[in-house]
N, C-alpha and C positions, 0 to 999 in steps of 0.2 A: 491386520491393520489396514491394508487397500482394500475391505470392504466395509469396515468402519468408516473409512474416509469416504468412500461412495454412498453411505447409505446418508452420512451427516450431508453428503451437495445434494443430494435426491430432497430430504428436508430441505434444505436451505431453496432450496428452486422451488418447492412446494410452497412455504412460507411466502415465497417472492408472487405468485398468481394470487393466493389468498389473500393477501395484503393491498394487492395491487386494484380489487375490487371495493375498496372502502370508503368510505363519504369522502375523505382527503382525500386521495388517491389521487379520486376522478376529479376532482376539483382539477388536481394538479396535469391532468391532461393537457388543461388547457391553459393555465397562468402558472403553471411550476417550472423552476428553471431546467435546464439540461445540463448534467453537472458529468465529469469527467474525475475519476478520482486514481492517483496516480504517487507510484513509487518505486522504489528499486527493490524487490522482494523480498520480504520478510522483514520492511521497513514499517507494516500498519494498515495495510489498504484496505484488509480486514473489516480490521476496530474502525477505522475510519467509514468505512459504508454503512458496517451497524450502526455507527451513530447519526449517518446523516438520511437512513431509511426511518429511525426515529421523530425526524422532523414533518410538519406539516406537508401538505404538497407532494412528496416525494416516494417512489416507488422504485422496485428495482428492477434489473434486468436479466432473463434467463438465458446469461450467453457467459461462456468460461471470460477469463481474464483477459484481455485484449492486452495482445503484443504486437510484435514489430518480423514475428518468425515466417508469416504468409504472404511481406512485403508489405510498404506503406499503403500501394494503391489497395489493399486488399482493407485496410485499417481505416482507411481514407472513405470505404465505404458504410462501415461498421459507425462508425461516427456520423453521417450523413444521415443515418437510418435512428440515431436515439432519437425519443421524442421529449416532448415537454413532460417534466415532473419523473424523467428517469435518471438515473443514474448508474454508471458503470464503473467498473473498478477494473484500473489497466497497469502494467509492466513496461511504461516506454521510453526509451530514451527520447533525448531533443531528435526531433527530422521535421526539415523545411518543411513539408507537405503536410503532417499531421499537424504541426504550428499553425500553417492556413487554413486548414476544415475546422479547426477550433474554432478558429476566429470567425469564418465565414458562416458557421453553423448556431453560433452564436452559445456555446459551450462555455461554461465554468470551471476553469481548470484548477482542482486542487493537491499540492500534491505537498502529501508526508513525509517527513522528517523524522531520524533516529540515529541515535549513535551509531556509527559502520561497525563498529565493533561487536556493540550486540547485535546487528545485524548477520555478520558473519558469524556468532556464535549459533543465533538462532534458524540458521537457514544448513549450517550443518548438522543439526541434532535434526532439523528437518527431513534432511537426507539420507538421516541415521534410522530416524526411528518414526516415520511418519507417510513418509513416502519412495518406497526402496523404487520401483517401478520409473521412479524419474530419468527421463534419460542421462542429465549429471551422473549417475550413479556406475555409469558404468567406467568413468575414474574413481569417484568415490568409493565404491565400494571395492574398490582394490587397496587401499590404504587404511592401514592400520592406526597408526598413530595421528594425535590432535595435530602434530606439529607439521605431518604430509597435507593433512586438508586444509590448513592454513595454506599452504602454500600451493597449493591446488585452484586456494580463492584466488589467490595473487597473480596466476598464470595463465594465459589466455589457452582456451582450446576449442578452436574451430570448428575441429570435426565433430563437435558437440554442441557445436552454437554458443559457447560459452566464452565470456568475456571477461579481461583479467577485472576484477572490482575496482580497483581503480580508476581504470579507463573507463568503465562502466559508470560509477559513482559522477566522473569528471561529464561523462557527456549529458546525464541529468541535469547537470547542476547548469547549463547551457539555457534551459527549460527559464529560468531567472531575467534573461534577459530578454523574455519572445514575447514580454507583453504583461500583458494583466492576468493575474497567476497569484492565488494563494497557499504558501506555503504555512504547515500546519507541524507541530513540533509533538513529536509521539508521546516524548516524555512530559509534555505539558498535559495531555488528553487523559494520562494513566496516573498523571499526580495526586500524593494524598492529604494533599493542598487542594480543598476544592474549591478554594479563590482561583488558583492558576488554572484548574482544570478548567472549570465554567467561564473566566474570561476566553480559555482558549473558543469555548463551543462558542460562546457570543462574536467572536470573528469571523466564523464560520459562517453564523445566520447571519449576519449582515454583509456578508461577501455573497452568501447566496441571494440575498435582499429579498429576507422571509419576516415571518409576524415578529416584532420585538416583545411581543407579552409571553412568549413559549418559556413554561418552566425547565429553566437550564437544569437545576436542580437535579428534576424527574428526568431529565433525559439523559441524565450521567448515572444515575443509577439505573435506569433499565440498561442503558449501553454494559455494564458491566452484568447483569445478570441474561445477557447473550449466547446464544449457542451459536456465533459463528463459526464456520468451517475450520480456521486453522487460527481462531482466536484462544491462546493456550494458553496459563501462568503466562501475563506478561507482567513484566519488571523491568527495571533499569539498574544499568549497570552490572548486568548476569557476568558481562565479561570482565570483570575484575576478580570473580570469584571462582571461574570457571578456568580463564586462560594465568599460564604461570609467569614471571617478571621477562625472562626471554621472548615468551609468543609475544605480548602485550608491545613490548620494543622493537617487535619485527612488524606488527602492524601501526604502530604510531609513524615507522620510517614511512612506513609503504602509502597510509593516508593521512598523515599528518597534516597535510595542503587543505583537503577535503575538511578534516575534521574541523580546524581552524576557521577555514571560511564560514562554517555554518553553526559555528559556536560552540564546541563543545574543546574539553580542556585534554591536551596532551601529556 
């Protein structure tokens, strides 16, 4: 499975040069925006780049997922360095500093939205059977039962760099008040509603303030016939069917605040 996953980012970075030389591309060198695409893992950042490498202008970039693990100033750099008509796909909580190189860089910050629930369902079955190699895993894969790695999610552990969800989920959601910031709702993007889906992409292009004649249409269907890296069955509301009436009321407790504030029903 970790050379499956290796060989799909080897494609996917391949894709990303090849693409990156096309009539739009280069256009976008120079009048495409610098777009910043952001969420708390296994929230969509994915699906979200596949579909905004779809759009005119825009190209991607050959650099893993920018986070916050080699320090801001190191992050702070990595952001100074996109160019026009690229775009990155990051892991970052709110931090002063990276808030400012946004802003001073003149970066489009977008960031995805999804139920926490199927977030945590989908980021342990990640852990499970996708990516043993992660360093999480070396809690994880000492527990046996669903009801331990619930509660694994819930518990902060340092010496793993790893942050209770909560507290994690709470310091995103900070991200809301730092300015001009689109926030993009997962389950609107994957709807079989493709009124919802397509108005969703049209906030999108007009947030990025790209061509308003781009068939949304075609770009909801190629986005779905994608071979992104970790773009797998997605669905909504996997966690109803997967977690049983007790886990479900120990995460409701646990992000109840979260859930609520970003619209989803308890």
């Amino acid at each position: 499975m970790e050379i499956r996953r290796l060989v799909k980012q080897i494609r996917k970075h391949f894709r990303i040069l090849v693409d990156g030389v096309g009539p739009s591309a280069i256009q976008g060198r120079f009048i495409g925006p610098k777009v910043l695409i952001n969420s708390i893992p296994k929230a969509g950042t994915n699906l979200l780049q596949e579909l905004i490498l779809l759009l005119p202008l825009m190209r991607g970039c050959v650099r893993r997922t920018l986070t916050l693990r080699k320090g801001s100033e190191w992050l702070v750099n990595e952001l100074s360095s996109l160019k026009k008509g690229q775009c990155a796909g990051a892991h970052v909580s709110y931090d002063a500093a990276v808030d400012k190189a946004i802003r001073e860089n003149g970066i489009s910050h977008v960031l995805i939205v999804r139920d926490f629930r199927d977030v945590i369902y989908s980021y342990i079955h990640y852990l499970h059977a996708l990516h043993k190699s992660h360093p999480h895993n070396t809690v994880f894969g000492g527990l046996s039962t669903l009801d331990e790695k619930i509660q694994a999610c819930l518990s902060s552990r340092p010496e793993i760099g790893m942050m209770a969800w909560p507290e994690m989920i709470s310091r995103y959601r900070q991200w809301l008040s730092a300015g001009d910031i689109l926030v993009v709702r997962y389950e609107n993007l994957i709807n079989q509603d493709s009124k919802i889906a397509e108005a969703e992409i049209h906030r999108i292009i007009d947030y990025l303030n790209l061509m308003p004649e781009i068939d949304v249409s075609e770009v909801r269907n190629k986005m779905f016939n994608s071979k992104g890296l970790t773009f797998n069955a997605p669905g909504i509301g996997k966690w109803k069917k997967n977690f049983n009436q007790h886990q479900i009321a120990v995460l409701n407790q646990a992000l109840g605040e979260e859930l609520m504030f970003f619209g989803y029903e308890i």
